[in-house]
C-alpha positions as CSV (number, residue, x, y, z in Angstrom):
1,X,61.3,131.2,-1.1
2,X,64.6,132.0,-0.2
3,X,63.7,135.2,1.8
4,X,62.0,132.3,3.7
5,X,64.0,130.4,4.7
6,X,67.1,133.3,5.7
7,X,64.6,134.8,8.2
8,X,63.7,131.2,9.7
9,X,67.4,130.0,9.7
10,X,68.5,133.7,11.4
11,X,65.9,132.6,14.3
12,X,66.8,128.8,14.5
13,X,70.6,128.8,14.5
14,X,70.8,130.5,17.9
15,X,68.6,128.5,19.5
16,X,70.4,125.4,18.3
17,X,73.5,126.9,19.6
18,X,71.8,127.7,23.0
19,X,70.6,124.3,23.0
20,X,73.6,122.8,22.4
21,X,75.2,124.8,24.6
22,X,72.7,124.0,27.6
23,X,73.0,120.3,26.7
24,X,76.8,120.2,27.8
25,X,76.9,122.4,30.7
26,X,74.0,120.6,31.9
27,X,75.5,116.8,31.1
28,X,78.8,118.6,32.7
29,X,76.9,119.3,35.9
30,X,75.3,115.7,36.0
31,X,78.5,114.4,35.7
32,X,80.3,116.6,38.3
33,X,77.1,115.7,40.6
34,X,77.3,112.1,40.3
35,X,80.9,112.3,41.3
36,X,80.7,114.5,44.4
37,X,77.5,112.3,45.6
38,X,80.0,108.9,44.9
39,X,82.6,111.2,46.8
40,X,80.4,111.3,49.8
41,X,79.2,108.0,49.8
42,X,82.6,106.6,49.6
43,X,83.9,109.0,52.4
44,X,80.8,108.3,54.9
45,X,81.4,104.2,54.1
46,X,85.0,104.9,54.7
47,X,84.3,106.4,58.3
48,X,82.2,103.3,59.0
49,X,84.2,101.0,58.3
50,X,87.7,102.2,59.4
51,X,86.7,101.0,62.7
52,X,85.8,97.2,61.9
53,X,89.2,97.3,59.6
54,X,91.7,99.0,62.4
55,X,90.3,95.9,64.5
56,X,91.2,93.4,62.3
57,X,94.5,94.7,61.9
58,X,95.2,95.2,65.5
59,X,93.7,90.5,66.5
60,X,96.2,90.0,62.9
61,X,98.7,91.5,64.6
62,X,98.0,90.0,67.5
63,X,97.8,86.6,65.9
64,X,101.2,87.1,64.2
65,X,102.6,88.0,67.5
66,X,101.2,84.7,69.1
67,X,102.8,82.6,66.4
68,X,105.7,83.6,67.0
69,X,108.0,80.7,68.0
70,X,109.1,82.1,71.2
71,X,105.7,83.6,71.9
72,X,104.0,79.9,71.5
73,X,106.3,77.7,73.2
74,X,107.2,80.6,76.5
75,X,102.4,79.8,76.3
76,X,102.3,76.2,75.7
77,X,104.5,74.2,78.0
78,X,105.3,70.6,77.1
79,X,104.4,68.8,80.2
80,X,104.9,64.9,80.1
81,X,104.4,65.0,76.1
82,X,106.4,63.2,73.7
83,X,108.3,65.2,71.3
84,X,106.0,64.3,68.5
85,X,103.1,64.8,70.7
86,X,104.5,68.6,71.6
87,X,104.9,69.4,68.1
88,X,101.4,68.3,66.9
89,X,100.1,70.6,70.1
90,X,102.1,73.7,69.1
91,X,100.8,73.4,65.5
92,X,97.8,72.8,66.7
93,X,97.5,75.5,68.5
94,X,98.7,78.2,65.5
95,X,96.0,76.6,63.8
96,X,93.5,77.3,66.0
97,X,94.9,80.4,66.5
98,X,94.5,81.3,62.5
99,X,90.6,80.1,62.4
100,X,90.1,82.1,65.3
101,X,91.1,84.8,63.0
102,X,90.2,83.6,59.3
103,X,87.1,86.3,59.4
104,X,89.6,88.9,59.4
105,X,90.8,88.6,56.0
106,X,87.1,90.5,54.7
107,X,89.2,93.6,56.2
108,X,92.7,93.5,54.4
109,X,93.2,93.1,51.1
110,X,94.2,90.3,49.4
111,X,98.2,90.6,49.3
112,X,98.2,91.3,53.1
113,X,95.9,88.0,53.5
114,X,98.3,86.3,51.6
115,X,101.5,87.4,53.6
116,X,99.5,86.2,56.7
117,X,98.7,82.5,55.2
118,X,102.2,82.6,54.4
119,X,103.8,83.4,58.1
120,X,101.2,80.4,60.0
121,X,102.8,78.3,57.1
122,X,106.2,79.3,57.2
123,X,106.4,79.2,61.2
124,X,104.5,75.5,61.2
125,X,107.3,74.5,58.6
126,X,109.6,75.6,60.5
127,X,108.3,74.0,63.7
128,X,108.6,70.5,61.7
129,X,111.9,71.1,60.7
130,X,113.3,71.6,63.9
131,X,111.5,69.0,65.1
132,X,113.0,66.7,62.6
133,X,116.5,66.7,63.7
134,X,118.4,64.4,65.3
135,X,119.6,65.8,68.1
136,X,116.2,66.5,69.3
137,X,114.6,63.4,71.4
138,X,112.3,65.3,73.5
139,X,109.6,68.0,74.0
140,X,112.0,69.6,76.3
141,X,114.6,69.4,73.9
142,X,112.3,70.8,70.9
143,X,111.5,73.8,73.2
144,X,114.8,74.6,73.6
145,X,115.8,73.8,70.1
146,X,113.0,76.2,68.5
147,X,114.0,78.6,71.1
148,X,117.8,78.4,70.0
149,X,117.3,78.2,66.1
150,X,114.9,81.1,65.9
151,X,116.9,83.3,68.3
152,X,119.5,84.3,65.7
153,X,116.9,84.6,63.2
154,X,113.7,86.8,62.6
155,X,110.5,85.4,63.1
156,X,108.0,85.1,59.4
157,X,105.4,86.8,61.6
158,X,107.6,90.2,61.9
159,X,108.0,90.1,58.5
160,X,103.8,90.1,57.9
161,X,103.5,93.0,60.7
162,X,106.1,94.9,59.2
163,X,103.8,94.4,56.1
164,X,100.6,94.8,58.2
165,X,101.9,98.0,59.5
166,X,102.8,99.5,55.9
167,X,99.1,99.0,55.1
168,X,98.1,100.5,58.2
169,X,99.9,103.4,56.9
170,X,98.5,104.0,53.7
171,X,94.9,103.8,54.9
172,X,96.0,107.5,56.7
């Protein structure tokens, strides 16, 4: 019996190790395949979409530039409007200015969205703030105001297109 078996295991225990053998080359090149067909499909995606994302980058930029204090009120004139009246209409304004824009943030990621929320925000606070003082009794007077307090300082939307800019960057 055991001259048997030596014979069969002589002829089976290569073609296990062939077997085995075949099984991970071949699980090997599945793998590899799967990765470079995922490589592709990312890549090709990527190509399609790089346009529709360098767009919203460029209106986002474009919106951050228009909130700028001395951007909106050099656009929106005050007219015969009171000073409370002037302020609601230059927040108003950014406002409509960001839903105009609020499809956008499918593009960028989230922490650049973010940044964005957080300039309109910032500017409109700062809009009420000068607003608020009492030296200011008119919409003339809050043009000049916003125009003379945020001269000396920078603007919350260049701090979001510096920021918009970095991620540009990284997509190249």
């Amino acid at each position: 019996m055991q001259e048997a078996i030596l014979p069969l295991l002589q002829t089976l225990l290569p073609a296990f190790i062939v077997a085995v053998i075949s099984y991970y080359f071949f699980s090997s090149f599945m793998k590899n395949e799967e990765k470079r067909r995922r490589f592709i499909t990312v890549r090709e995606s990527q190509a399609k979409t790089l346009p529709s994302r360098m767009a919203a980058y460029e209106r986002l930029v474009l919106f951050l530039e228009r909130i700028k204090p001395a951007s909106l009120v050099v656009r929106t004139k005050p007219g015969n409007l009171s000073k409370s009246d002037y302020e609601q209409g230059l927040i108003a304004a950014i406002e409509h200015e960001f839903e105009h824009n609020i499809a956008q943030q499918v593009y960028v990621s989230e922490e650049c969205w973010n940044i964005i929320r957080a300039a309109k925000n910032t500017t409109i606070q700062k809009l009420r703030q000068v607003s608020m003082t009492d030296k200011v009794t008119t919409a003339d007077g809050l043009r000049q105001a916003i125009l003379n307090d945020l001269m000396d300082k920078r603007a919350p939307s260049a701090t979001a297109i510096s920021f918009l800019k970095t991620e540009v960057n990284d997509l190249f």
